[in-house]
N, CA, C and O atoms as a GROMACS GRO file, in nm:
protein
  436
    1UNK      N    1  -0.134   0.121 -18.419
    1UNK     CA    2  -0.045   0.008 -18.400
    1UNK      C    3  -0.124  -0.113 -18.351
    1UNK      O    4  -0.215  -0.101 -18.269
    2UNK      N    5  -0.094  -0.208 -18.394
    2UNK     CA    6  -0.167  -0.369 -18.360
    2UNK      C    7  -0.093  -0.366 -18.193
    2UNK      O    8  -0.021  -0.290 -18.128
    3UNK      N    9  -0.154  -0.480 -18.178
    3UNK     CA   10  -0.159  -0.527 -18.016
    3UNK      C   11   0.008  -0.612 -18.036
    3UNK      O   12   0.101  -0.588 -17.958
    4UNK      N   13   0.018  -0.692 -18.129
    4UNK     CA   14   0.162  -0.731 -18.119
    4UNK      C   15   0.250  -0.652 -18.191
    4UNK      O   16   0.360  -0.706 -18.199
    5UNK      N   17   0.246  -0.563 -18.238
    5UNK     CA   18   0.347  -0.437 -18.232
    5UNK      C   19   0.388  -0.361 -18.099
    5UNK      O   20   0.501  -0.354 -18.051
    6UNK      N   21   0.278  -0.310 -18.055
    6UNK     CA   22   0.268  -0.268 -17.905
    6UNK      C   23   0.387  -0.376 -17.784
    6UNK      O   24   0.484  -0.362 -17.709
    7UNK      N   25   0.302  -0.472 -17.831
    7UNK     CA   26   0.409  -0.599 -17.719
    7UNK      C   27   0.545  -0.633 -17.785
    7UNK      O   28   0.627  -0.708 -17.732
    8UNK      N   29   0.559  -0.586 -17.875
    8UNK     CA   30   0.740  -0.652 -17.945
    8UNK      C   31   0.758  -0.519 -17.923
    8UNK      O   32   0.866  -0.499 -17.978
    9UNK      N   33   0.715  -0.396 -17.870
    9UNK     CA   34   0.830  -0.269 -17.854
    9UNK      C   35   0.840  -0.253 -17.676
    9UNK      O   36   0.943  -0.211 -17.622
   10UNK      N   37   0.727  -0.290 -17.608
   10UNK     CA   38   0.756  -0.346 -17.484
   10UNK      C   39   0.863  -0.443 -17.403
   10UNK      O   40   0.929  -0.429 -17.301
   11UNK      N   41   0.844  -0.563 -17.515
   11UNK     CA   42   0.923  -0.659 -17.464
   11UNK      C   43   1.102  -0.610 -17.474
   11UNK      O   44   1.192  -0.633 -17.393
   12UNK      N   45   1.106  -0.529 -17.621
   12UNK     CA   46   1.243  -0.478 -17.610
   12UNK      C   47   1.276  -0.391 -17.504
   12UNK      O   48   1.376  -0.409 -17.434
   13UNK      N   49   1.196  -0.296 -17.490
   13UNK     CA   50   1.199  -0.181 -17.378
   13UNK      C   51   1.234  -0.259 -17.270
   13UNK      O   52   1.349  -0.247 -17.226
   14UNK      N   53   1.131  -0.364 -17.201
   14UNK     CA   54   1.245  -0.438 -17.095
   14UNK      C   55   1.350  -0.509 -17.119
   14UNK      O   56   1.397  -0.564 -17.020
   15UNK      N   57   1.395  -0.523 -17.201
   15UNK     CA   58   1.510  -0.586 -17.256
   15UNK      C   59   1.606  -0.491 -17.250
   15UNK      O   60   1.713  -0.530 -17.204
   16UNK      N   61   1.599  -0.380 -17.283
   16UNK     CA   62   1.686  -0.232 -17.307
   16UNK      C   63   1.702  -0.171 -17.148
   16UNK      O   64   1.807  -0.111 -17.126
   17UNK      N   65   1.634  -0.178 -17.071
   17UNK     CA   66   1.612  -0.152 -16.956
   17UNK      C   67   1.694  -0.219 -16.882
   17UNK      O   68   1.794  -0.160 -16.841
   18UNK      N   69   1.673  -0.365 -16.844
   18UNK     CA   70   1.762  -0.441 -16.761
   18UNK      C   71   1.920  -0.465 -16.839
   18UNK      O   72   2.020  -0.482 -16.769
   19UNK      N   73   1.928  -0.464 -16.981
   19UNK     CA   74   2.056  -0.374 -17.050
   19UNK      C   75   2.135  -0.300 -16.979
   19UNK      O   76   2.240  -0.322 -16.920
   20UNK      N   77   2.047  -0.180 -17.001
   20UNK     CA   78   2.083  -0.077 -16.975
   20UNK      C   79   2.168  -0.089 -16.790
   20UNK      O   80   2.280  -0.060 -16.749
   21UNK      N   81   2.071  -0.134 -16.738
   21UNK     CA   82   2.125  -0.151 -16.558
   21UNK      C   83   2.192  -0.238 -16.501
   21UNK      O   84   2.204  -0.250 -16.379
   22UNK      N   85   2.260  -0.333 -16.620
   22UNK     CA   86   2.341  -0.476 -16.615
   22UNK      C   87   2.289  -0.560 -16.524
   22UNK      O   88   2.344  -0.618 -16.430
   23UNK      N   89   2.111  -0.562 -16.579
   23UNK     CA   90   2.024  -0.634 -16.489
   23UNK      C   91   2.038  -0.764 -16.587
   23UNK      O   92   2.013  -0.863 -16.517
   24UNK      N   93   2.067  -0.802 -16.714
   24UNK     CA   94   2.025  -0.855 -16.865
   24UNK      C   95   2.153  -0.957 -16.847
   24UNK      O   96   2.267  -0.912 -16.834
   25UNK      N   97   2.120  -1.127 -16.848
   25UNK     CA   98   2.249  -1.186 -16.827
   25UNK      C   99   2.307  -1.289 -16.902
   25UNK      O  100   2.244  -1.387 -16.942
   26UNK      N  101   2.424  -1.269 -16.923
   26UNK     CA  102   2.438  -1.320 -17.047
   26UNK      C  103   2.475  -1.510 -17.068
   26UNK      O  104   2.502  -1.581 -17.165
   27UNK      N  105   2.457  -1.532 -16.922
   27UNK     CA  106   2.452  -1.730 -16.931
   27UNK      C  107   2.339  -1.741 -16.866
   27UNK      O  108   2.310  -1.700 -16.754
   28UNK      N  109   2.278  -1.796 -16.942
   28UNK     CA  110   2.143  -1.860 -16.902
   28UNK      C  111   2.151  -2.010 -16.777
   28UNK      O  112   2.228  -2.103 -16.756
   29UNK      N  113   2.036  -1.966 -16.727
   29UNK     CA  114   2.040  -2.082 -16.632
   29UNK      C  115   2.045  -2.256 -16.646
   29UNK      O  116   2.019  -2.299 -16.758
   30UNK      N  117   2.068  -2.333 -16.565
   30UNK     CA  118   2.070  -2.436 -16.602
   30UNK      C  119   1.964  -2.499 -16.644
   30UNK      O  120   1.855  -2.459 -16.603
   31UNK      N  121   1.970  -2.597 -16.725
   31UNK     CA  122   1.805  -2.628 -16.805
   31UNK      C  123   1.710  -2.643 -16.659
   31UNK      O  124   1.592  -2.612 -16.670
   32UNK      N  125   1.745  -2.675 -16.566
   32UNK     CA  126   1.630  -2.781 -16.470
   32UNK      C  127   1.582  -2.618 -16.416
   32UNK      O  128   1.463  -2.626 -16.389
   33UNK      N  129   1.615  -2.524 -16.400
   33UNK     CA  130   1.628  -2.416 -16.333
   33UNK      C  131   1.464  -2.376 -16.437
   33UNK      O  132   1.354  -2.353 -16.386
   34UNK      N  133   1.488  -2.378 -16.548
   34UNK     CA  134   1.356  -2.316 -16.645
   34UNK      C  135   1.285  -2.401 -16.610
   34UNK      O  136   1.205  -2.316 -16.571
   35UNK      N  137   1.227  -2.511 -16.581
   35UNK     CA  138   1.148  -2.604 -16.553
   35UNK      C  139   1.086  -2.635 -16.376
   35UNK      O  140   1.146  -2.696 -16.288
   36UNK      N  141   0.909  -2.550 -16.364
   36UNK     CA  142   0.920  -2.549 -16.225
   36UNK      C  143   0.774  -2.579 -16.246
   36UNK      O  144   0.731  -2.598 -16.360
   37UNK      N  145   0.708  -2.582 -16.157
   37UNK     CA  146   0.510  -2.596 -16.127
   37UNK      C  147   0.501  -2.494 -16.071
   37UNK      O  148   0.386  -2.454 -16.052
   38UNK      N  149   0.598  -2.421 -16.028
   38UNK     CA  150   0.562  -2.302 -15.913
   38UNK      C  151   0.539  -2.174 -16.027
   38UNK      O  152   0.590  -2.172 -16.139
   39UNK      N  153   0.463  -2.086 -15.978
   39UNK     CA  154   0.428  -1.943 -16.093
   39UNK      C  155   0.559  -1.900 -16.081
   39UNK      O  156   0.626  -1.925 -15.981
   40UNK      N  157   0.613  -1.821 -16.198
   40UNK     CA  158   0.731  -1.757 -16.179
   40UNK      C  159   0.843  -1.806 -16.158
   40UNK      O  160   0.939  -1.731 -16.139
   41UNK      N  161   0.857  -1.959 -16.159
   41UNK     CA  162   0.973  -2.027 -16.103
   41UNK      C  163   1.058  -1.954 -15.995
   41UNK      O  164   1.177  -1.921 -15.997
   42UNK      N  165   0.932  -1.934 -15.868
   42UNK     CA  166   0.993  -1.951 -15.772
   42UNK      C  167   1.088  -1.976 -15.669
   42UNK      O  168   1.144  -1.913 -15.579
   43UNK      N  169   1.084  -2.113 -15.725
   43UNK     CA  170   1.142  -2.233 -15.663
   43UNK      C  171   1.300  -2.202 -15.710
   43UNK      O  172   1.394  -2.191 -15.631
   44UNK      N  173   1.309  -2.190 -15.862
   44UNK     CA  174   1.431  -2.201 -15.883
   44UNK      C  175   1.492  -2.056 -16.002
   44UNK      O  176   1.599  -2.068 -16.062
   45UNK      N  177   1.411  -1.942 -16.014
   45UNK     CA  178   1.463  -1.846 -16.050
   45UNK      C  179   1.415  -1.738 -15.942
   45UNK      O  180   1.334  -1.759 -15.851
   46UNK      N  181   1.502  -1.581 -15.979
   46UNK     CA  182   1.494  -1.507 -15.953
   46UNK      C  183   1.380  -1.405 -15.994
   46UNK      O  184   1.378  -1.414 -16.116
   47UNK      N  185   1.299  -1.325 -15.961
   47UNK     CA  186   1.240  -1.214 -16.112
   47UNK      C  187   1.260  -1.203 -16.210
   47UNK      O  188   1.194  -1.258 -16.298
   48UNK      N  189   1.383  -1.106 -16.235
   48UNK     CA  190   1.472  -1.117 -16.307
   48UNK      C  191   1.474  -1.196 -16.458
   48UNK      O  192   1.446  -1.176 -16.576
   49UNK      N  193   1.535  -1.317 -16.353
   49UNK     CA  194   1.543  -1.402 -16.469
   49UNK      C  195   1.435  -1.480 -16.551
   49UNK      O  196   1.454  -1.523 -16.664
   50UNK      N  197   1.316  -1.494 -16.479
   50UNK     CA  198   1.209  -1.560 -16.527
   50UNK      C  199   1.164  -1.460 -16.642
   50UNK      O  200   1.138  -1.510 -16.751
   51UNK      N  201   1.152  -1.287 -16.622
   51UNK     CA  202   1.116  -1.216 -16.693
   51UNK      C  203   1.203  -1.238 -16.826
   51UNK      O  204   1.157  -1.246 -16.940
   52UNK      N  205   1.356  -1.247 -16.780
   52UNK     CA  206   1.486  -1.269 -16.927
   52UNK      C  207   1.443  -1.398 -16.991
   52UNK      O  208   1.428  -1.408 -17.113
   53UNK      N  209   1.415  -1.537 -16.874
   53UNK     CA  210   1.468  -1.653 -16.974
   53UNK      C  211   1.314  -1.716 -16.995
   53UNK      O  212   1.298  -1.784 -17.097
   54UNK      N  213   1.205  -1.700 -16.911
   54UNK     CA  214   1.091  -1.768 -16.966
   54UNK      C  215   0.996  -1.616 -17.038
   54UNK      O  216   0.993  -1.590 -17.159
   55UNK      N  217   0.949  -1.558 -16.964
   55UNK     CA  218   0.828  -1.486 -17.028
   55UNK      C  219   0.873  -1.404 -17.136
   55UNK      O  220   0.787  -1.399 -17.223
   56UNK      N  221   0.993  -1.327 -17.167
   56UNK     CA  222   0.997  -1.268 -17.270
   56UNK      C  223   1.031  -1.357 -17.444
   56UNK      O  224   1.006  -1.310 -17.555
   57UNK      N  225   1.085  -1.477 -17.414
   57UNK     CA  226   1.116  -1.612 -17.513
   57UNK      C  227   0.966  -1.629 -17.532
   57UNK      O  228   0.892  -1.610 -17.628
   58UNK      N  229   0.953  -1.659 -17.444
   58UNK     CA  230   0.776  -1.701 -17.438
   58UNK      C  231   0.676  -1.622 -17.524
   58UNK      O  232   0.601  -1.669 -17.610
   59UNK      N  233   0.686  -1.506 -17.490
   59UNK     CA  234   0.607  -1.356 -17.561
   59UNK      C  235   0.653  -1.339 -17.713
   59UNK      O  236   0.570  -1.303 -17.796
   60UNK      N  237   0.785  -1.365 -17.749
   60UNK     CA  238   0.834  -1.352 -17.833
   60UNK      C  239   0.815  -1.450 -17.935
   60UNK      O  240   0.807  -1.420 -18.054
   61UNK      N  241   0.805  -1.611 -17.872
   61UNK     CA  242   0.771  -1.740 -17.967
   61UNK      C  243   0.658  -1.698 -18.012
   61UNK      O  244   0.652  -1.718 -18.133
   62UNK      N  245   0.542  -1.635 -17.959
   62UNK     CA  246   0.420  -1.596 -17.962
   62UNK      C  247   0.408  -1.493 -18.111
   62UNK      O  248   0.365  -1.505 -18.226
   63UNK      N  249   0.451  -1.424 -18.054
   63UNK     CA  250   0.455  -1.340 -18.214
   63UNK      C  251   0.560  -1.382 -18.291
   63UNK      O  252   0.570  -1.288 -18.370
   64UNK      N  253   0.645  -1.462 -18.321
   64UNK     CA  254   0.744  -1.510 -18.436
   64UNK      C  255   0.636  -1.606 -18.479
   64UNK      O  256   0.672  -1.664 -18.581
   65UNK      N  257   0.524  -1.641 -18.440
   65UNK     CA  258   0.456  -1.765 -18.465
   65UNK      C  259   0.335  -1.738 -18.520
   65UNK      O  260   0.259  -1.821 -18.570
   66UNK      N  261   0.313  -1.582 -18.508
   66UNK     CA  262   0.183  -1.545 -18.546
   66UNK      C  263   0.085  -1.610 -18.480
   66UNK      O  264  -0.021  -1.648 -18.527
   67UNK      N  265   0.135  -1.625 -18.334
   67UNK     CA  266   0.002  -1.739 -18.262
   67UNK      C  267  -0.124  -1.666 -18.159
   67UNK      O  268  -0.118  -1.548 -18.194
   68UNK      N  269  -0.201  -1.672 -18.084
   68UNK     CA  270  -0.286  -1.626 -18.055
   68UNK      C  271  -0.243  -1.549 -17.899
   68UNK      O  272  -0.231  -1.635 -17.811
   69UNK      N  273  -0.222  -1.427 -17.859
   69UNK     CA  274  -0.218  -1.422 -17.728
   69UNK      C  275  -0.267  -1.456 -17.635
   69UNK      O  276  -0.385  -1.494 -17.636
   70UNK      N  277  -0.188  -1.453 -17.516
   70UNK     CA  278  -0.301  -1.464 -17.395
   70UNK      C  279  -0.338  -1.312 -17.339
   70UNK      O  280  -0.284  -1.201 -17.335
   71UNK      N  281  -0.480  -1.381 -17.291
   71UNK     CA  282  -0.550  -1.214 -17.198
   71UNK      C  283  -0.580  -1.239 -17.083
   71UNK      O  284  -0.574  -1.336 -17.007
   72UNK      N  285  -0.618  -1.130 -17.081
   72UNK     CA  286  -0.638  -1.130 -16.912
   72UNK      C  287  -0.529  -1.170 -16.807
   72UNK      O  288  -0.561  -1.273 -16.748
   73UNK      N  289  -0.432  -1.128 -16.775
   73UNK     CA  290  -0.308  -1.167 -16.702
   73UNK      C  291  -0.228  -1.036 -16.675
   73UNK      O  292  -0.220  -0.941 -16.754
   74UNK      N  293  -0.157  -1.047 -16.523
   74UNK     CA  294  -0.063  -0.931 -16.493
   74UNK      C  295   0.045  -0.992 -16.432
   74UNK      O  296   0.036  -1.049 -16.323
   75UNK      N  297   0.151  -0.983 -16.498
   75UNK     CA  298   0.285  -1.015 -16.407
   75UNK      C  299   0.330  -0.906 -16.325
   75UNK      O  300   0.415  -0.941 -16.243
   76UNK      N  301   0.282  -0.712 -16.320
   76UNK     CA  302   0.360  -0.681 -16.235
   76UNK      C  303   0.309  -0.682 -16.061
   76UNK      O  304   0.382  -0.671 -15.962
   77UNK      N  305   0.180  -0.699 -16.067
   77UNK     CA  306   0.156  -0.693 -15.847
   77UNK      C  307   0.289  -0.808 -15.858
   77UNK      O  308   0.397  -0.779 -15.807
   78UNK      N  309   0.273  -0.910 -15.914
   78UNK     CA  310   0.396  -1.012 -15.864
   78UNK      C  311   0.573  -0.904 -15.816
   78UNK      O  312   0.620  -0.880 -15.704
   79UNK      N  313   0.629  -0.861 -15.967
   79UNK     CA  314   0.720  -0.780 -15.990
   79UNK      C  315   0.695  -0.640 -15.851
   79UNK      O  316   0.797  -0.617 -15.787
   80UNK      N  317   0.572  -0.560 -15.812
   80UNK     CA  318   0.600  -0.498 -15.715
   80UNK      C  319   0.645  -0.562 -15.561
   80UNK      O  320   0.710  -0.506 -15.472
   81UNK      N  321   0.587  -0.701 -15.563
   81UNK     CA  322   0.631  -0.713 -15.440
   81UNK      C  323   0.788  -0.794 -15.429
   81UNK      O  324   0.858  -0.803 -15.327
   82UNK      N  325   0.813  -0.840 -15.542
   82UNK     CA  326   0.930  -0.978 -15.561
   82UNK      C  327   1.065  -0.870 -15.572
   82UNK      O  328   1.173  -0.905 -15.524
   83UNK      N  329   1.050  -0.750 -15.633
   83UNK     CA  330   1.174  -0.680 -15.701
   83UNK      C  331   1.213  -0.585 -15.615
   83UNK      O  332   1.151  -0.480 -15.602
   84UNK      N  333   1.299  -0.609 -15.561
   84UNK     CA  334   1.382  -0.490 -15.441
   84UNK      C  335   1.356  -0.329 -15.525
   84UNK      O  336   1.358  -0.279 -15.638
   85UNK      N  337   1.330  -0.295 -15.379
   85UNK     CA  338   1.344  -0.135 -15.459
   85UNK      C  339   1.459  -0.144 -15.483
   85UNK      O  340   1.470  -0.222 -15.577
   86UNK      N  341   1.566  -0.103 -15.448
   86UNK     CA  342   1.677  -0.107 -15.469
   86UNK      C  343   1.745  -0.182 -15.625
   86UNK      O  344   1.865  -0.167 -15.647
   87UNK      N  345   1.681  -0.240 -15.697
   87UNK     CA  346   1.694  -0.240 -15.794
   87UNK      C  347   1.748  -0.171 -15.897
   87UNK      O  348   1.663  -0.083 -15.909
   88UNK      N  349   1.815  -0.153 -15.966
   88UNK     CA  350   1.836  -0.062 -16.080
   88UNK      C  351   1.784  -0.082 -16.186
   88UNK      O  352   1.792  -0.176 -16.265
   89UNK      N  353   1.700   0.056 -16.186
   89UNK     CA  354   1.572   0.086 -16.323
   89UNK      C  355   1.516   0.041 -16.227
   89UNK      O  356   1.541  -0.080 -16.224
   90UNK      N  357   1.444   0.073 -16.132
   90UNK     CA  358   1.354  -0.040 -16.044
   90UNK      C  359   1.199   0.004 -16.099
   90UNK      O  360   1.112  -0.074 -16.137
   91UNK      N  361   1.191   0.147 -16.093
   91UNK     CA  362   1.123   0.224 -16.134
   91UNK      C  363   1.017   0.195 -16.298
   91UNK      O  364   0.899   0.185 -16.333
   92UNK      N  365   1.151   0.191 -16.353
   92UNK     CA  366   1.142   0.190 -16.476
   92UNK      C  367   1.089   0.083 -16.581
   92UNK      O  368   1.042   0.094 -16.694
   93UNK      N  369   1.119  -0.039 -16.486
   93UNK     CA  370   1.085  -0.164 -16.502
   93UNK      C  371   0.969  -0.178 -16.482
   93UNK      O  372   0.888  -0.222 -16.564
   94UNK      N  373   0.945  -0.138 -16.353
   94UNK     CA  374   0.774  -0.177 -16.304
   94UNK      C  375   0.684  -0.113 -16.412
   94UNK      O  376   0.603  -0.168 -16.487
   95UNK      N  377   0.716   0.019 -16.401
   95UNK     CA  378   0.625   0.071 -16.578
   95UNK      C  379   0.624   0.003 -16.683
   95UNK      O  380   0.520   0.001 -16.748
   96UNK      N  381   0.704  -0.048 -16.715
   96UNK     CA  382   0.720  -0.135 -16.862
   96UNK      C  383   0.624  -0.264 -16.803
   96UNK      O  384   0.532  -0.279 -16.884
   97UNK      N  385   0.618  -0.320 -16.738
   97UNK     CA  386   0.592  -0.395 -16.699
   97UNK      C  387   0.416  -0.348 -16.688
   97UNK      O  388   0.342  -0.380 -16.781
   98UNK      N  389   0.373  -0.287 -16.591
   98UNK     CA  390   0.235  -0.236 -16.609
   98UNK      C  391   0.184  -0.150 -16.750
   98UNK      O  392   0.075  -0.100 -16.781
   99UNK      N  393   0.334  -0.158 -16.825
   99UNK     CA  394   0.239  -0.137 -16.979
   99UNK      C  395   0.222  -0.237 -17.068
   99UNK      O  396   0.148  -0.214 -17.164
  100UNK      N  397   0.271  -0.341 -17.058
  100UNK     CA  398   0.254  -0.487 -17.058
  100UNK      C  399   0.140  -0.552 -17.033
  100UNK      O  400   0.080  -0.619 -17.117
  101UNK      N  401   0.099  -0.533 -16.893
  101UNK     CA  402  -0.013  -0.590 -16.877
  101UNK      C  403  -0.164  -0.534 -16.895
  101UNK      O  404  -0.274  -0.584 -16.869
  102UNK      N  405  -0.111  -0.371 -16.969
  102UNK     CA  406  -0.203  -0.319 -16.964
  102UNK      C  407  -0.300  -0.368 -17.129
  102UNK      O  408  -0.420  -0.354 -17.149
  103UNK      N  409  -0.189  -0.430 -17.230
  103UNK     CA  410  -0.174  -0.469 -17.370
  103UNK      C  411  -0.276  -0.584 -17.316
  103UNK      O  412  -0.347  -0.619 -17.410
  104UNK      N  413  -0.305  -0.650 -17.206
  104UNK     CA  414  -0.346  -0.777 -17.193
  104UNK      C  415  -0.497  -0.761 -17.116
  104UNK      O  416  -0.570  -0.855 -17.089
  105UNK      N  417  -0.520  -0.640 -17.090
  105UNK     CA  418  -0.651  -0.637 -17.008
  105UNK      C  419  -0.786  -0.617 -17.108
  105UNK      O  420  -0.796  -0.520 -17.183
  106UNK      N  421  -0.878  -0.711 -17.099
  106UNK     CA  422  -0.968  -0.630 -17.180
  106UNK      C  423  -1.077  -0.667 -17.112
  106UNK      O  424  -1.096  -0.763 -17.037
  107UNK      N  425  -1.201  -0.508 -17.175
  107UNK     CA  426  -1.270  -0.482 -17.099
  107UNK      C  427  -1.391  -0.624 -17.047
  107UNK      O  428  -1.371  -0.727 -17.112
  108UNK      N  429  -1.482  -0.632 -16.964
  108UNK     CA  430  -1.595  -0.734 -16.944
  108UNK      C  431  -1.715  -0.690 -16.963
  108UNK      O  432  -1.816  -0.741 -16.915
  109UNK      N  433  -1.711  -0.564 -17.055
  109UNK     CA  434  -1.870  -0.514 -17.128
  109UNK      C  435  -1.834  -0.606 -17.219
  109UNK      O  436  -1.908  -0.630 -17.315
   0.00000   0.00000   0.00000
């Protein structure tokens, strides 16, 4: 399997996941809310939602576009410390998530 096959069955998997745990929401935030300087939109989203309304759109424009990925990058240390255990799928998420970033690591030989 190619590297963006791998990431379009990921990105659904968290998609199916927060689905699945009525984590997945169905009104999007207000435009100013997607728009921040802070990593993760901080400032004005949740986890959650940055994962729903920016990075997975984002990941996804990426391969509808046939455009070049990015490497080297991990969103979950962020996701372990930002996402309540208590979460539902909390578990389940963080894996998807560290198989995600694992699509993005490559080696420095």
């Amino acid at each position: 399997m190619t590297l963006q096959q791998l990431l379009q069955q990921r990105l659904i998997q968290a998609e199916t996941l927060m689905r699945e745990h009525q984590l997945w929401q169905l009104d999007a935030p207000a435009a100013e809310s997607l728009v921040s300087d802070q990593p993760f939109c901080l400032d004005k989203l949740e986890p959650l939602e940055w994962l729903q309304w920016i990075f997975i759109p984002r990941m996804q424009a990426l391969l509808d576009a046939n455009a070049p990925l990015p490497m080297n990058f991990a969103i979950t240390p962020y996701y372990e410390v930002a996402l309540p255990d208590t979460t539902p799928g909390h578990g389940m998420i963080l894996l998807t998530l560290k198989q995600i970033d694992a699509l993005f690591v490559q080696d420095s030989d």
